[in-house]
N, C-alpha and C positions, 0 to 999 in steps of 0.2 A: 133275629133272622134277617138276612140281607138276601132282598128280593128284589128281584129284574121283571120288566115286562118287554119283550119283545112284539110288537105291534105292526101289523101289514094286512095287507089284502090276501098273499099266499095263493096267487089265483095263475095258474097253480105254484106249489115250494119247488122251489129249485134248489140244485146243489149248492148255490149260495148263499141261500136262506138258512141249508143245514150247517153249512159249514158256520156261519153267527151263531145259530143254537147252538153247536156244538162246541166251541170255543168262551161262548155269555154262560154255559152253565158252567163251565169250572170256575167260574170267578165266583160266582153268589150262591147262597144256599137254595134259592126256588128260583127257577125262571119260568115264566110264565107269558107262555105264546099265544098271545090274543091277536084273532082275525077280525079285524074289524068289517063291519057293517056297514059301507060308505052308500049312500041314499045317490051321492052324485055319479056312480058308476055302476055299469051293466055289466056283470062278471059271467065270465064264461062259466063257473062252477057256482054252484049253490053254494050256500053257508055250510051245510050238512056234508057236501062234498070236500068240501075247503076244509074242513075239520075231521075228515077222516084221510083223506091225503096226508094230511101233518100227522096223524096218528098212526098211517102205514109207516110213513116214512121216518119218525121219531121212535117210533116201537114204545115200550114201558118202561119207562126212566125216573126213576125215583125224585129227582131234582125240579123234573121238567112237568110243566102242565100246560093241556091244550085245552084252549076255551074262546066264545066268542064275547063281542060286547056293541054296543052301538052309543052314538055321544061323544061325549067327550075324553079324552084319553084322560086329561089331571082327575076329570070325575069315575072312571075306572081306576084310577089308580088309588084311588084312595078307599073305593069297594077293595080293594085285595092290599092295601096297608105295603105298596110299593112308595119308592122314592126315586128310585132310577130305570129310564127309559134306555133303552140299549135300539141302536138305528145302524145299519148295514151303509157302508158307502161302496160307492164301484167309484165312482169318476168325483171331477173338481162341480162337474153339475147336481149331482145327489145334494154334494154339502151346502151348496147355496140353499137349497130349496130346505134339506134337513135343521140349517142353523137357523132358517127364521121361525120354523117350526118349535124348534129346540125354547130361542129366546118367549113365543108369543106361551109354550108348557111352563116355562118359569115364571112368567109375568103373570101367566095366572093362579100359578100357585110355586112360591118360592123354594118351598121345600123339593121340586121336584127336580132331578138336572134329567140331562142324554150325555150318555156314554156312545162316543160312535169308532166303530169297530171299521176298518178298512177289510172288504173280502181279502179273501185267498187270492191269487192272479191268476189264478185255473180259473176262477167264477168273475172275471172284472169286467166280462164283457156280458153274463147273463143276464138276462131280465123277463120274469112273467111273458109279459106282450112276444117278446123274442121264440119262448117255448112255444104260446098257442099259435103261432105262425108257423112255426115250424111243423109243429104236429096236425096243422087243416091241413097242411101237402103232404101228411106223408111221411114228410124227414124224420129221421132217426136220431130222436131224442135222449137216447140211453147214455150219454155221456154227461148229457146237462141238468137231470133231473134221479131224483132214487131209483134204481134199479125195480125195486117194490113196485112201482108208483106210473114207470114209465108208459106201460101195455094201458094201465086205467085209461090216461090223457090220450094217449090215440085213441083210443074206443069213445070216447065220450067227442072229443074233437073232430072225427073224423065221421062222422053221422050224414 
């Protein structure tokens, strides 16, 4: 069985996040969308929040699984018997920063590669930080985020 992890913050998923899942699960039999727990940042959603956002906005997908994890990613991947890391690019800056990531996941364990996936060009300018700015003022986020999903983030952001 050929199994993907897709890994992010998801704080919150935007239509570019879905649009990776949705294209990384026709390639592999499981993907599996892990929110990571990073200790060096303040996320505007909980974990619990973060993980039910992806599940409005994924719905029940046979393919696809949401879960969280904290640590190390090659040490996740090896709890869920994955080999490939699948990573979203927008711009020539993602990849700098995703390839050395990429190389320090292999370095530490060989067997592991990143598959990285260029967005859609509807989503090349989205970005997390991008939504929650938008949605503290207000702005009308329904084009950049699931339709499910959009009303939550103002509600929750706009406090």
């Amino acid at each position: 069985m050929l199994t993907f992890v897709y890994p992010g913050s998801f704080d919150p998923v935007t239509n570019g996040h879905l649009d990776i899942i949705n294209r990384a699960a026709k390639i592999c039999d499981r993907l599996i969308v892990a929110v990571v727990v990073n200790m060096n940042k303040i996320p505007a959603f909980t974990i619990e929040e973060r993980l039910e956002l992806l599940h409005l906005a994924v719905g029940n997908r046979k393919n696809i699984e949401i879960t969280s994890y904290s640590g190390l990613l090659v040490d996740f991947m090896k709890e869920v018997d994955a080999k490939t890391i699948i990573k979203g690019l927008r711009a020539l800056s993602d990849f700098e920063y995703e390839m050395q990531m990429a190389m320090l996941n292999h370095n530490l364990d060989e067997d592991i590669d990143t598959l990285f996936m260029m967005t859609s060009i509807q989503n090349s300018f989205l970005s997390s930080s991008a939504i929650r700015e938008l949605a503290r003022y207000g702005a009308k986020i329904d084009d950049f985020v699931p339709s499910q999903i959009a009303d939550i983030i103002i509600r929750k952001l706009n406090k």
